[in-house]
SERO-4910 file (N, C-alpha, C, O; in steps of 0.05 Angstrom, whole numbers):
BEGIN
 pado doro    nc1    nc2    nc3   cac1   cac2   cac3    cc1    cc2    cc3    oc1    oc2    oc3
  Unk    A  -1939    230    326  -1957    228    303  -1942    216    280  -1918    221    279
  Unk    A  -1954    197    260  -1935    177    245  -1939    193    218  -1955    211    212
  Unk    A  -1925    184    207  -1931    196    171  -1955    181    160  -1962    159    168
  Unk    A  -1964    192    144  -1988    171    129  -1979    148    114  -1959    146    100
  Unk    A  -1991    136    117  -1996    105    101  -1963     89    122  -1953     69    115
  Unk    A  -1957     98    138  -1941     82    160  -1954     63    178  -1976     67    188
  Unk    A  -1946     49    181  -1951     27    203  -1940     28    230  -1918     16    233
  Unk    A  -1950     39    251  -1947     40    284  -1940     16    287  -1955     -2    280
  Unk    A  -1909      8    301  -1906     -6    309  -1899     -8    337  -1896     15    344
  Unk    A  -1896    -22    354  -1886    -31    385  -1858    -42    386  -1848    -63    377
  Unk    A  -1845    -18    401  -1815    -13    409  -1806    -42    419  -1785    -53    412
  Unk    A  -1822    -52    433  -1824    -78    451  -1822   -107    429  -1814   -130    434
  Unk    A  -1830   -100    414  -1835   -126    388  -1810   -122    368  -1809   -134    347
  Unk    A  -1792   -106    376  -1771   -109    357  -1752   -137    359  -1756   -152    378
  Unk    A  -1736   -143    343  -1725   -174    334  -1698   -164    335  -1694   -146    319
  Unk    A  -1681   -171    347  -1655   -168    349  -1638   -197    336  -1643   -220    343
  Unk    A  -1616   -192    314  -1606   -207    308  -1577   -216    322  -1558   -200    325
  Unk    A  -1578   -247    331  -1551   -248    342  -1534   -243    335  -1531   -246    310
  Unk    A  -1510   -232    352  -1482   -222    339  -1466   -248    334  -1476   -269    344
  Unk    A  -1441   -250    319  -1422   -265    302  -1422   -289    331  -1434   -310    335
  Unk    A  -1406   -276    344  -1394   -286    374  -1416   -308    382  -1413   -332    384
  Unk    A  -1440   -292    386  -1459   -316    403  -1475   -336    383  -1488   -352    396
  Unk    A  -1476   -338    356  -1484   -342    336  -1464   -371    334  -1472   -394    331
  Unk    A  -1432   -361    336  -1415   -379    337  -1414   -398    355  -1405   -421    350
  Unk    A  -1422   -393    372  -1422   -418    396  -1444   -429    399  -1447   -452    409
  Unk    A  -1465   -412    388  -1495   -434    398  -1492   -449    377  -1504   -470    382
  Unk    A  -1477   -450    349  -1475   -474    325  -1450   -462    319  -1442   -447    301
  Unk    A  -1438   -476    343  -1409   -486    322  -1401   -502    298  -1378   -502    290
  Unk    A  -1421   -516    288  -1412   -534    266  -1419   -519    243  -1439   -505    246
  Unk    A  -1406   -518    215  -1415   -508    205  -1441   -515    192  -1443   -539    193
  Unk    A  -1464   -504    179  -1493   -520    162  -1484   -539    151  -1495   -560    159
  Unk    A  -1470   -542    135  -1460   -549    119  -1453   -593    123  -1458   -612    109
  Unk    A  -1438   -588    151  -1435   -604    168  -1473   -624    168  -1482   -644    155
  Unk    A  -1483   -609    186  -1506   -618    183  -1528   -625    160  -1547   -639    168
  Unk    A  -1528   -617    133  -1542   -619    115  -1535   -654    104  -1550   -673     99
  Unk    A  -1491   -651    104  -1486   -679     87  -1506   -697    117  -1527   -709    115
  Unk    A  -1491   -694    137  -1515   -720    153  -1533   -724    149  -1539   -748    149
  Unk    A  -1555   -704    142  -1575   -714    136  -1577   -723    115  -1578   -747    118
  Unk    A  -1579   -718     90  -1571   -736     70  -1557   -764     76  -1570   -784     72
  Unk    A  -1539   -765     82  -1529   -789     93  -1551   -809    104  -1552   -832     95
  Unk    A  -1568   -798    124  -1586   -818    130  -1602   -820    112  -1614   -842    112
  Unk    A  -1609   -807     95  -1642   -803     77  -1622   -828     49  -1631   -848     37
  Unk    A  -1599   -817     50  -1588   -840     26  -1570   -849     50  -1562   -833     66
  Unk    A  -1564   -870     50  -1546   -888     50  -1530   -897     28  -1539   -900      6
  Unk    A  -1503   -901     35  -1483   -906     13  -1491   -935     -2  -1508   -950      6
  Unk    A  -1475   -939    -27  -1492   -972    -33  -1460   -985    -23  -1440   -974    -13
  Unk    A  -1466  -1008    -28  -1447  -1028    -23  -1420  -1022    -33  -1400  -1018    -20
  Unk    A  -1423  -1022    -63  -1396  -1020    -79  -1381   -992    -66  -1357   -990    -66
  Unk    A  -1398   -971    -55  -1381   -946    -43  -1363   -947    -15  -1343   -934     -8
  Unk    A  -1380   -971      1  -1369   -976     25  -1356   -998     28  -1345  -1001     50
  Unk    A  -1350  -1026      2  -1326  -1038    -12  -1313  -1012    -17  -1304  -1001      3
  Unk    A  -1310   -997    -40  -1281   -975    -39  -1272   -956    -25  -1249   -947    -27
  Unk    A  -1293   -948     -8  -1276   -940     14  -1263   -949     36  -1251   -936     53
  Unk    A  -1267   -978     33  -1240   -991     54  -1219   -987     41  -1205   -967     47
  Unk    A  -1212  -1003     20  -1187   -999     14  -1168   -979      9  -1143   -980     12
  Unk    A  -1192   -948     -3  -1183   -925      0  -1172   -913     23  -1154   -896     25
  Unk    A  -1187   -926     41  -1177   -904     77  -1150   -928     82  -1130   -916     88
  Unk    A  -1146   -960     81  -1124   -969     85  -1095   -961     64  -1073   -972     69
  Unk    A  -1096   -947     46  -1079   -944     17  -1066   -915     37  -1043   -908     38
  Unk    A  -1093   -900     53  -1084   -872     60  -1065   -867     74  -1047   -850     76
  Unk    A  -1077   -901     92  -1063   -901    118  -1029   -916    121  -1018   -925    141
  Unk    A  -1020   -915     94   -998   -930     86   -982   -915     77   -957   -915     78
  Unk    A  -1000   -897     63   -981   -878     57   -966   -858     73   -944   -847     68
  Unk    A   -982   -856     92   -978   -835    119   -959   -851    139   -947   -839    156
  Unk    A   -958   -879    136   -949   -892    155   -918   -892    132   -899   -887    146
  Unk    A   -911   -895    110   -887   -890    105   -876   -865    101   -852   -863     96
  Unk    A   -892   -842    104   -877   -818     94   -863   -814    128   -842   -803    136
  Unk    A   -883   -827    141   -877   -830    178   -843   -839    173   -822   -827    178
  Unk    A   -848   -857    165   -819   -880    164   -797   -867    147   -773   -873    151
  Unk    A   -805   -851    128   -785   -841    115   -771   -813    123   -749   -806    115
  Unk    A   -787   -797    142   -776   -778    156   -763   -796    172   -742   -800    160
  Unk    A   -763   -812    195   -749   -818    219   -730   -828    205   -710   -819    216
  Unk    A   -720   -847    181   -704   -856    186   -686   -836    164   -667   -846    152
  Unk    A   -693   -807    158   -672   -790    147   -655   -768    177   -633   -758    181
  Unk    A   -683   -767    190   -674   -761    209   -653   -780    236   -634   -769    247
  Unk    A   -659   -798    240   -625   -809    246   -606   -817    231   -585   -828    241
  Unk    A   -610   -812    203   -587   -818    176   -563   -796    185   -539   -799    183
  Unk    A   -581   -769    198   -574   -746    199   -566   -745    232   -557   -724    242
  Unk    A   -568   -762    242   -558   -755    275   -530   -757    276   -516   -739    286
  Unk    A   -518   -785    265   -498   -788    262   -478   -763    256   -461   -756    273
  Unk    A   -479   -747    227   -476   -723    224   -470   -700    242   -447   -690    244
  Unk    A   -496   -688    259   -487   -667    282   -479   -687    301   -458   -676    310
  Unk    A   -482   -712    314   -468   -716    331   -431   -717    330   -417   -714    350
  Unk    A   -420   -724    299   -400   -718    292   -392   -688    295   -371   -682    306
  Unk    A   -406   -670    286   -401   -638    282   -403   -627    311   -394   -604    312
  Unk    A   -412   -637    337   -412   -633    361   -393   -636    366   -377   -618    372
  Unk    A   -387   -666    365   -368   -679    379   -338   -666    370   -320   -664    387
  Unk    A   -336   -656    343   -315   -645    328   -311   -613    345   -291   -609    358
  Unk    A   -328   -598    345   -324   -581    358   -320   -573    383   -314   -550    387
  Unk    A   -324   -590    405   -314   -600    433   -285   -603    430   -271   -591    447
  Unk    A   -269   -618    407   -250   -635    407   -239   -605    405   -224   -597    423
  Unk    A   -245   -588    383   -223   -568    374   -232   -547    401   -214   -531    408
  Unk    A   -254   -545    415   -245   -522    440   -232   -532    455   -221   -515    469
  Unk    A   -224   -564    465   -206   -571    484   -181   -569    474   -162   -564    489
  Unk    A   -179   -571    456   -164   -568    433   -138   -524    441   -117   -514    448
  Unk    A   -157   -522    436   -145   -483    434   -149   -480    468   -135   -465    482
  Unk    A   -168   -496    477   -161   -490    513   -135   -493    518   -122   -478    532
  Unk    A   -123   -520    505   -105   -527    519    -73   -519    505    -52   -529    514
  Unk    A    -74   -500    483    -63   -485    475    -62   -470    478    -46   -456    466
  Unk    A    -85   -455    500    -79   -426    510    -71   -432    535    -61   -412    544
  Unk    A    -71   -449    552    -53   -463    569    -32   -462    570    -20   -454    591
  Unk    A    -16   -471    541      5   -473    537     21   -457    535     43   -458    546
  Unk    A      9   -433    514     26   -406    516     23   -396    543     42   -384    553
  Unk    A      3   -399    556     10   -382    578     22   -382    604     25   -365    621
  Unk    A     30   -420    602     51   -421    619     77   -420    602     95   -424    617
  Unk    A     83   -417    586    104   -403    565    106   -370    567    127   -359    561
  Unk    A     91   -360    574     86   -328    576    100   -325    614    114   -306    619
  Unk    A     94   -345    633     96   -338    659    128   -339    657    143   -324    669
  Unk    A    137   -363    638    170   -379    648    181   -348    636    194   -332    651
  Unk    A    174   -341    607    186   -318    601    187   -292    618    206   -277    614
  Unk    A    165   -282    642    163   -266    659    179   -270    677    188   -252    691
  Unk    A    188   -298    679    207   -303    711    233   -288    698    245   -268    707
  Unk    A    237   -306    673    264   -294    655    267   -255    653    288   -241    654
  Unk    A    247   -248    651    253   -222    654    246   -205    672    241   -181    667
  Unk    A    244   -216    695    238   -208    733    270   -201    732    283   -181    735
  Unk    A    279   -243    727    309   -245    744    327   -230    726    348   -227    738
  Unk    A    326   -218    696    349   -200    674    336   -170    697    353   -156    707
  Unk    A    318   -166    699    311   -135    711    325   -128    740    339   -108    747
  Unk    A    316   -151    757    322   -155    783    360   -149    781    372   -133    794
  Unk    A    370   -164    763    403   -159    772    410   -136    748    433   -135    741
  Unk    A    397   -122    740    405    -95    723    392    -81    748    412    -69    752
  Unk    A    373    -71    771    381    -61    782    383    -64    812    385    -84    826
  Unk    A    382    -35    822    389    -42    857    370    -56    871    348    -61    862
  Unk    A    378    -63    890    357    -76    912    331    -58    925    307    -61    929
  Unk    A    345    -41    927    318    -27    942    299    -21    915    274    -21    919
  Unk    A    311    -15    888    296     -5    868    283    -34    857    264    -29    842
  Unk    A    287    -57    858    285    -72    853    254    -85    866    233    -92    854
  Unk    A    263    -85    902    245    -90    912    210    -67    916    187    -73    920
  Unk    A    222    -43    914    197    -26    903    182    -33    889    158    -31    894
  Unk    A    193    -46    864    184    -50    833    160    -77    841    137    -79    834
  Unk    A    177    -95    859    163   -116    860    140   -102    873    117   -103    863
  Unk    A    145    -90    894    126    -83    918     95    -69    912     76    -64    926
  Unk    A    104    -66    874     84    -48    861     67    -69    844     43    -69    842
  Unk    A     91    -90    830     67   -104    820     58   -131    832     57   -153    820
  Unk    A     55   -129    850     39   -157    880     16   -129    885     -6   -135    893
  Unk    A     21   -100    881    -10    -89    891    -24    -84    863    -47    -77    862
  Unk    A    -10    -88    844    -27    -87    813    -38   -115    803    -54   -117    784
  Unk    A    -31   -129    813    -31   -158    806    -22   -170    789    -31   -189    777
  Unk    A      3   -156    784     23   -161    758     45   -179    767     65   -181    753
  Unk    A     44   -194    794     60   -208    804     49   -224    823     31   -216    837
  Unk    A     60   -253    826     45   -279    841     57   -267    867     76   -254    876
  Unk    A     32   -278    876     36   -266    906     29   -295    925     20   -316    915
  Unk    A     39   -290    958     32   -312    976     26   -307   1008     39   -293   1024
  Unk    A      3   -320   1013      2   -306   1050    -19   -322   1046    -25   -339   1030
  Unk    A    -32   -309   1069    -57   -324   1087    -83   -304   1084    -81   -280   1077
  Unk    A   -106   -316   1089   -133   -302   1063   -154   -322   1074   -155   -336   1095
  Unk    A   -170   -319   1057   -199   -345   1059   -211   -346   1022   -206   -332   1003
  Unk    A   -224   -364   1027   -230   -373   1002   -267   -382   1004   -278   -394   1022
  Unk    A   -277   -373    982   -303   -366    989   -313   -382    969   -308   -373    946
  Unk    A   -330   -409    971   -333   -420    955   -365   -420    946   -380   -425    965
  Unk    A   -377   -416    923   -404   -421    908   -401   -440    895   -378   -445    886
  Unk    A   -425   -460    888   -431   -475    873   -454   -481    858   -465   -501    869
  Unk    A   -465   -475    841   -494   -482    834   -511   -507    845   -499   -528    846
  Unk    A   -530   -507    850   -544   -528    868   -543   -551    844   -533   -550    822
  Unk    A   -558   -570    858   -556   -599    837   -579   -596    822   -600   -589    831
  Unk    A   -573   -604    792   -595   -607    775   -576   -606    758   -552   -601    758
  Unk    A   -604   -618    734   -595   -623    702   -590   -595    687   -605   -576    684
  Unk    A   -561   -600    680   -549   -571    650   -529   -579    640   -508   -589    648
  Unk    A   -541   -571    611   -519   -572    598   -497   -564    603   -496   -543    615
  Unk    A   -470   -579    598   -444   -563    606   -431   -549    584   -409   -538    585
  Unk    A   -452   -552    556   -439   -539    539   -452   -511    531   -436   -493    526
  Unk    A   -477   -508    530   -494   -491    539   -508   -481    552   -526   -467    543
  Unk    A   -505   -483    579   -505   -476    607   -542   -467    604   -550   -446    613
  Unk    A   -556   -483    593   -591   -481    589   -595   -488    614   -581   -505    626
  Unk    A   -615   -474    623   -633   -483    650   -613   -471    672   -606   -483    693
  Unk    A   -603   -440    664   -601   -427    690   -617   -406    701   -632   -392    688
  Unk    A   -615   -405    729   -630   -388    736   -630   -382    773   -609   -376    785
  Unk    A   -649   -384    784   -638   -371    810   -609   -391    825   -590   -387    840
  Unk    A   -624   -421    807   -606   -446    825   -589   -443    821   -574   -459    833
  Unk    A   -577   -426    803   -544   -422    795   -533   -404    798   -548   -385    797
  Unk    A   -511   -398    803   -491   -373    805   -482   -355    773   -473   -358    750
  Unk    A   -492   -337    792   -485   -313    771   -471   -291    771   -464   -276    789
  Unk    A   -466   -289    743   -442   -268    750   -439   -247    770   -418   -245    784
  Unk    A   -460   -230    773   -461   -219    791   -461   -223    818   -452   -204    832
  Unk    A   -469   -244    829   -456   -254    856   -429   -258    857   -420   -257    879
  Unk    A   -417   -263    842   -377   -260    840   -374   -233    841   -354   -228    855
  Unk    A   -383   -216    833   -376   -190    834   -381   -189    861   -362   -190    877
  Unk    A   -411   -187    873   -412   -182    902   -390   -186    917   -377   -168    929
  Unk    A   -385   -212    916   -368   -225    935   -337   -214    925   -321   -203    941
  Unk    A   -332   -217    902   -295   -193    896   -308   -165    910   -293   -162    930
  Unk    A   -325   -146    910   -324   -126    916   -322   -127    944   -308   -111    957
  Unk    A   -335   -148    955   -334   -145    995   -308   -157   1003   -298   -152   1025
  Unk    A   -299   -172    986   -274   -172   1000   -252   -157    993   -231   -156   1006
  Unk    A   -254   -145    974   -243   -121    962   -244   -100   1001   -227    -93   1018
  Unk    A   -263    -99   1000   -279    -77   1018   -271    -84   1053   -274    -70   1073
  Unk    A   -259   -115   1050   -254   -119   1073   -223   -113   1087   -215   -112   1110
  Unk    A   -210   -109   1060   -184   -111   1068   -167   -119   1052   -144   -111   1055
  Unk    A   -176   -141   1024   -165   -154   1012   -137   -146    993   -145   -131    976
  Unk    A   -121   -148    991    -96   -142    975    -93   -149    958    -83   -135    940
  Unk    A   -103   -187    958    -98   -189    925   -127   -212    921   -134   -226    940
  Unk    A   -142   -215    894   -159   -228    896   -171   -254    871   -182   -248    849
  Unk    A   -166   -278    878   -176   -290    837   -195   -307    848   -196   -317    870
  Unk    A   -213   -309    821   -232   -324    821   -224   -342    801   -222   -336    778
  Unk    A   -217   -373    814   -220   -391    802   -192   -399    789   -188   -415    770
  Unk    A   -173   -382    804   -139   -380    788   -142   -354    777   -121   -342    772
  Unk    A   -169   -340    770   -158   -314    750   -147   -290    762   -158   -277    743
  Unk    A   -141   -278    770   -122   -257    779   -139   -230    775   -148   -222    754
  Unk    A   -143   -219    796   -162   -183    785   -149   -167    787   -130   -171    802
  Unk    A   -150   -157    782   -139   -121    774   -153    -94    777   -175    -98    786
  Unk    A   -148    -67    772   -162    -59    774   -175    -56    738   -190    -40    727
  Unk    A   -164    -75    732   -185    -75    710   -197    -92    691   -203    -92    667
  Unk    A   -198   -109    714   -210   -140    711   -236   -135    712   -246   -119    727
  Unk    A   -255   -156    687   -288   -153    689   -293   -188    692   -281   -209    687
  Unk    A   -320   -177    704   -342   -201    710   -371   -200    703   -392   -189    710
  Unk    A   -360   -218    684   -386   -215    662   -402   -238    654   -396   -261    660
  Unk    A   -420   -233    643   -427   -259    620   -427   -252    597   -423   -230    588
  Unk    A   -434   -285    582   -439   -285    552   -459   -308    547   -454   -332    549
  Unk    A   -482   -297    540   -503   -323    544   -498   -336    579   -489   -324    598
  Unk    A   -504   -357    578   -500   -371    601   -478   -374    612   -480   -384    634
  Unk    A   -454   -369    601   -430   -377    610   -415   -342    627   -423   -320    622
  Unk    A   -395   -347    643   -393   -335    665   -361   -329    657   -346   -348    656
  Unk    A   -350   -303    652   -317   -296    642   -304   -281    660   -319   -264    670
  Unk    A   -284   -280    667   -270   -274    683   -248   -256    662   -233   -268    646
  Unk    A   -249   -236    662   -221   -230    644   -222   -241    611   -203   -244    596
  Unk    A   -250   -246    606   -259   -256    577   -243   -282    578   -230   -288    559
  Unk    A   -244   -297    600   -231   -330    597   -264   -339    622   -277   -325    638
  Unk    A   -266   -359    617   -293   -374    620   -281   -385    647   -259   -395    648
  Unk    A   -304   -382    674   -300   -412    695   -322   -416    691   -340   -404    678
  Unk    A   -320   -443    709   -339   -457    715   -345   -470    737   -326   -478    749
  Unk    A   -376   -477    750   -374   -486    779   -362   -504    786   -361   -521    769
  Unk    A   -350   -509    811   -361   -488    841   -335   -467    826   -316   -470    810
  Unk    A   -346   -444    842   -321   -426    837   -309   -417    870   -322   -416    892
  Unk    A   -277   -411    863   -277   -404    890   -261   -382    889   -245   -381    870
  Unk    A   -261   -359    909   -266   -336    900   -242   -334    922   -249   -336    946
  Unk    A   -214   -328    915   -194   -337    938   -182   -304    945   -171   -289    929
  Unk    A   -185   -300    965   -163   -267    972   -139   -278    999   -136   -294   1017
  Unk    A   -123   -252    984   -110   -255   1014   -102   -222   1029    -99   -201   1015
  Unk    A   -101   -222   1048   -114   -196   1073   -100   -197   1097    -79   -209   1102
  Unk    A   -113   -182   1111    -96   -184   1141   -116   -204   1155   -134   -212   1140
  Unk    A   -116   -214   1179   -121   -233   1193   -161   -223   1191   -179   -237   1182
  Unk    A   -164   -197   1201   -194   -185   1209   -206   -186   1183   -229   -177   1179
  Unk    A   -190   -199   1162   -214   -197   1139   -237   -216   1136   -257   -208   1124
  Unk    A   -238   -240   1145   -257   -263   1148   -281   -240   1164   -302   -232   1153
  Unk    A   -273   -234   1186   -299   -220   1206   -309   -204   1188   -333   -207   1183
  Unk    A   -295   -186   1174   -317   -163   1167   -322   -169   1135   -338   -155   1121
  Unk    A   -307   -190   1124   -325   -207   1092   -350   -217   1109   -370   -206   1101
  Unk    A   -354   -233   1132   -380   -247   1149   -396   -227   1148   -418   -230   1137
  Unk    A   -394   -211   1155   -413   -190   1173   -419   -163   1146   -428   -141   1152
  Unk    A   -412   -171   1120   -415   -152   1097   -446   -159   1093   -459   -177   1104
  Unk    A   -456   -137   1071   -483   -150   1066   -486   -166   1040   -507   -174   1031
  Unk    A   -463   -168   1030   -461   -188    999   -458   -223   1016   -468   -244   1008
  Unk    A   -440   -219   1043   -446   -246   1049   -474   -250   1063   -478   -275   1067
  Unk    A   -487   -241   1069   -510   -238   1081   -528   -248   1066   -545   -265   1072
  Unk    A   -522   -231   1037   -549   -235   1012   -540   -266   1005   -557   -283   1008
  Unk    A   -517   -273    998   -511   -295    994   -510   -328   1017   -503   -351   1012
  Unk    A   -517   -317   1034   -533   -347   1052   -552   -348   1054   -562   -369   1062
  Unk    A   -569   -325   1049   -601   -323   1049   -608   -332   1019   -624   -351   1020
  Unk    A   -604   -327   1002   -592   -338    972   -595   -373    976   -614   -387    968
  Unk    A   -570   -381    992   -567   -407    991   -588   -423   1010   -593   -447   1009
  Unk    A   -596   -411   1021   -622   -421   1036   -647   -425   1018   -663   -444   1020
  Unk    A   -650   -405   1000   -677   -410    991   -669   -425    967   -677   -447    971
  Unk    A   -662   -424    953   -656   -444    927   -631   -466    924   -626   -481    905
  Unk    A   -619   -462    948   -596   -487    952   -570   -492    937   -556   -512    933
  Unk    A   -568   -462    928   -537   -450    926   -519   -463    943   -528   -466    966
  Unk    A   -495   -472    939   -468   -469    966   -455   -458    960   -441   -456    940
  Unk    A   -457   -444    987   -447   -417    994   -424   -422   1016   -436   -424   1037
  Unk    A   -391   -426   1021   -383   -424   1051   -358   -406   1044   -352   -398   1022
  Unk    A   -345   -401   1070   -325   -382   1073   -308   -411   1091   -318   -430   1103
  Unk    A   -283   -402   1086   -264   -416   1100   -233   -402   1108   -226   -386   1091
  Unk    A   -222   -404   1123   -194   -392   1124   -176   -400   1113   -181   -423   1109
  Unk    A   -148   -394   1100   -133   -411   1084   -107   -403   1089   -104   -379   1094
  Unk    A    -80   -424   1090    -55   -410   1097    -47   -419   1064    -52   -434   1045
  Unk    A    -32   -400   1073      1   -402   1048    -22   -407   1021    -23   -427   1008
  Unk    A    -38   -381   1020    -57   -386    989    -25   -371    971     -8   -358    982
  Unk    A    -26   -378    935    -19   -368    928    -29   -365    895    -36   -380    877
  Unk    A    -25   -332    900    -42   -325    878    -37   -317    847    -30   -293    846
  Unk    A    -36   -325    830    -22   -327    801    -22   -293    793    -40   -278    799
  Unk    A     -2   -288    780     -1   -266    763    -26   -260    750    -45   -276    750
  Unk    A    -27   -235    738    -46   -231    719    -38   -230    696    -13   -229    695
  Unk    A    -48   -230    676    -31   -230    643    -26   -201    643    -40   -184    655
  Unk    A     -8   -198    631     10   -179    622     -6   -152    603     -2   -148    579
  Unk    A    -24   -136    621    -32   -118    605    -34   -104    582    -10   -104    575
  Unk    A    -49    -90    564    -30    -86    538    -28    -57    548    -46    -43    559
  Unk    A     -3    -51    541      3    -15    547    -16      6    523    -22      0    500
  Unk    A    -19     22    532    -25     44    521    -16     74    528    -19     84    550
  Unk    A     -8     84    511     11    104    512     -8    135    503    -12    136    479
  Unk    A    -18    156    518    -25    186    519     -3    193    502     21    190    507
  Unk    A    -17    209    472     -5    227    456    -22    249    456    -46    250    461
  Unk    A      1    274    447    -18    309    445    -25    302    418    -16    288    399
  Unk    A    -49    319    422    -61    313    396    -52    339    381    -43    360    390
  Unk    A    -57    332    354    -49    356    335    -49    377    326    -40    379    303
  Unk    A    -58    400    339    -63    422    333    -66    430    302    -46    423    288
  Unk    A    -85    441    291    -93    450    260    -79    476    262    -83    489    283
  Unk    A    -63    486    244    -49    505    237    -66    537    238    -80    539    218
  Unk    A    -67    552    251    -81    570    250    -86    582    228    -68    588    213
  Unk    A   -113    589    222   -125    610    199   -119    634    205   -114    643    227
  Unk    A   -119    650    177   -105    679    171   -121    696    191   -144    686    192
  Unk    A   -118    716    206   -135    730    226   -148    719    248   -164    732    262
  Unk    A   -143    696    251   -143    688    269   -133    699    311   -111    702    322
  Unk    A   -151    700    317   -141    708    351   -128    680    368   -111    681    386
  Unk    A   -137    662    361   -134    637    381   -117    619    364   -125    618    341
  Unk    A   -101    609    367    -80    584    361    -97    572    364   -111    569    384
  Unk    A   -102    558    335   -109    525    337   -146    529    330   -162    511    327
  Unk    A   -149    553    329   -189    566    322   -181    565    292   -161    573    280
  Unk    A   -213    547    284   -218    553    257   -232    583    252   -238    587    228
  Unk    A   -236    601    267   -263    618    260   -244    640    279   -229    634    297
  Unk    A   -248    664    271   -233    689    287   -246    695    315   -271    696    315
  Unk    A   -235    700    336   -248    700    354   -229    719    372   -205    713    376
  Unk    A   -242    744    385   -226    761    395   -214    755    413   -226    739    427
  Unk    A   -185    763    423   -177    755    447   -183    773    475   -190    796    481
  Unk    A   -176    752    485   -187    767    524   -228    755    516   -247    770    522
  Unk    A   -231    730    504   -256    730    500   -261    707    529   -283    702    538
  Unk    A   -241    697    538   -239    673    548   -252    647    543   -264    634    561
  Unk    A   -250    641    523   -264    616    512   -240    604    494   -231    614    473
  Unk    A   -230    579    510   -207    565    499   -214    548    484   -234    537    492
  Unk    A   -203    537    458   -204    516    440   -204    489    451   -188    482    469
  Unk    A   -222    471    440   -220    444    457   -197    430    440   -193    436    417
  Unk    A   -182    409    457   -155    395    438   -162    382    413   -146    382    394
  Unk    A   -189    370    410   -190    366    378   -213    380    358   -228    371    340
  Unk    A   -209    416    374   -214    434    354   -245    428    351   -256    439    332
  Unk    A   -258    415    365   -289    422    361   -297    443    376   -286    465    379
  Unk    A   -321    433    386   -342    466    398   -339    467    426   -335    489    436
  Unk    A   -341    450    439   -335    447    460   -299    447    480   -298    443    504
***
């Protein structure tokens, strides 16, 4: 029943207004668009408007065509510039490469010098121990027979200074690890990638694109040289890091090979920096104190010992 003086209307006859969305696409242009056209046809421009607007749209087009000309030619004013500031900074990393080169065949001659002052201060047997210790630390050049396991990134365009555009086609750090750990695993005694010498506390890492050995940079192919007893080739083959790594070189065209090698010989490692274990300091005990070295009284026979730098734990 309707209220009085209402008008009954039909549910069916209602008017739905289109939403934003479909509104937008059935007239994409704005009205606005369409009103000047029409006008446009109903007036036509006169003469003198369509005389000044040539010259106006060619004045536009001159101007745009030199601000064109005046970027490009600031912008190769300016190439010259970074290609100098490139080229300058290439010069000075080959530069400190080849001064860390330097000291560090300066650092090896000095190691021979103080092998052969150690070697004749003492005995032979104590002598040869010493050696016998650092050829298994890698603190001493070592020589024998091994294999050498070579990767290389497949062929394609990269930078060699920013190593852009890597990815499966290239070797990564972590496949050097694989491959030091399996031959580690096979037998191996002593092991470098690329000349660098491992240790047990040698890393293989990155930094951006580039690939460090011991925080010193290689680069491809790398070859990943050990030396072992004779059975190490069989069971580096038959590991599953070489396994992952020919299936690897199959699908994206890695090279990947193993080879046998006599009389490899393997460079020292740099000269560790020592670090020396000190007791730490005990805090002078407080008055009533039960425990040496407790800030807070604590009965004894409680069994709860003080940690060495006196926290809670």
């Amino acid at each position: 029943m309707s209220a009085p003086g209402r008008e009954q209307r039909d549910p069916s006859a209602r008017v739905f207004a289109p939403d934003f969305l479909t509104e937008l696409f059935r007239n994409p242009l704005d009205p606005g668009y369409a009103d000047a056209a029409a006008r446009r046809r109903r007036e036509p421009p006169s003469a003198a408007r369509r005389l000044l607007a040539r010259p106006v749209g060619l004045v536009v087009v001159v101007v745009i065509g030199f601000l064109f000309a005046v970027a490009y030619r600031e912008t190769m004013a300016e190439e010259p510039g970074r290609a100098k500031a490139r080229a300058g900074l290439v010069t000075e990393i080959k530069q400190r490469e080849a001064e860390t080169d330097r000291l560090t065949a300066r650092a090896d001659q000095l190691r021979e010098e103080v092998n052969r002052e150690r070697d004749a201060a003492l005995s032979g047997s104590q002598a040869y121990r010493l050696r016998n210790l650092e050829a298994g630390t890698g603190l001493a050049r070592v020589r024998g027979d091994g294999v050498v396991v070579r990767l290389a990134d497949a062929q394609g365009d990269k930078d060699a200074v920013t190593g852009a555009d890597a990815g499966p086609d290239h070797v990564l750090y972590s496949d050097l690890q694989k491959v030091a750990n399996a031959l580690w695993a096979a037998g191996a005694e002593a092991v470098a990638v690329n000349g660098q010498r491992l240790t047990a506390t040698s890393t293989i890492r990155s930094a951006g694109e580039a690939i460090l050995v011991d925080y010193r940079p290689v680069t491809s192919p790398y070859e990943v040289s050990a030396i072992g007893p004779g059975s190490m080739r069989d069971k580096f083959d038959g590991s599953r890091a070489a396994s992952l790594m020919r299936e690897v070189a199959r699908s994206t065209g890695l090279s990947f090979g193993v080879k046998d090698a006599e009389g490899l010989t393997l460079p020292a490692a740099p000269q560790p920096r020592l670090r020396y274990a000190e007791s730490p300091v005990s805090p002078s005990p407080s008055p009533g104190s039960g425990v040496v070295g407790s800030s807070s009284p604590r009965p004894s026979g409680s069994g709860v010992s003080p940690s060495p730098s006196g926290g809670g734990r």
